[in-house]
N, C-alpha and C positions, 0 to 999 in steps of 0.2 A: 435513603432509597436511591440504588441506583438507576441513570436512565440511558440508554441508546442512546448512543454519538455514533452519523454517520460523517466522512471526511470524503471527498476526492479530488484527484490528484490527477494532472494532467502530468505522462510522464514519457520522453521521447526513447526511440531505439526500440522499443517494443514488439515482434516479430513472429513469433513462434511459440511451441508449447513450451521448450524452454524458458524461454523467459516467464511466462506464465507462472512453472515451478519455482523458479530463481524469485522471483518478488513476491509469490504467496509464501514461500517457506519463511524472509528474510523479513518480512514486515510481520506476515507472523507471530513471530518472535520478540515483537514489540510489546512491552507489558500496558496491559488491559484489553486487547488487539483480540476481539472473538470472531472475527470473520474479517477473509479478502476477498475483493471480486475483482477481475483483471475483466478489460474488456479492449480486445488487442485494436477492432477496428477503431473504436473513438480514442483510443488511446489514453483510457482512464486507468485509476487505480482507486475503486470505494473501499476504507476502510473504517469498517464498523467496531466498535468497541463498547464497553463497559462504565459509560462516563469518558471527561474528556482525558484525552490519550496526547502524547507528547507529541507535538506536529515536528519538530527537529528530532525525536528520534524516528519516526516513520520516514520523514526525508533522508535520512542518516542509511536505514533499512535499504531502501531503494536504490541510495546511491550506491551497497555493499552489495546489490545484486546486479550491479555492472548498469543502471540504465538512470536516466537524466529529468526531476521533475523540473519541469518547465512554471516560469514563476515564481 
């Protein structure tokens, strides 16, 4: 049975709609990764997924969308 894993992620540089796209598309992409939610004022990144998901490749993601998780 799978269950929901939520993760987040404090992550600096964060600014704009851009980046918004830039880290939803690249985390994304992370396998088991069903849902991103950017939230630019606290400077989070929740990533929800399918069971537990690989915390060095989502850090890995973020870092290929140009921005820095703190931590």
């Amino acid at each position: 049975m799978d269950t929901t894993t939520t993760s987040v992620y404090t992550v600096d540089g964060m600014s704009c709609g851009h980046c918004v796209n830039a880290v939803t598309e690249e985390v994304g992409e992370v396998a088991g990764v069903t849902d991103v939610a950017v939230d630019l004022e606290g400077k989070k990144v929740t990533v929800t997924s399918q069971g537990p998901v690989d915390d060095a490749s989502v850090r890995a993601a973020i870092d290929e969308a140009g921005y820095q998780v703190r931590g």
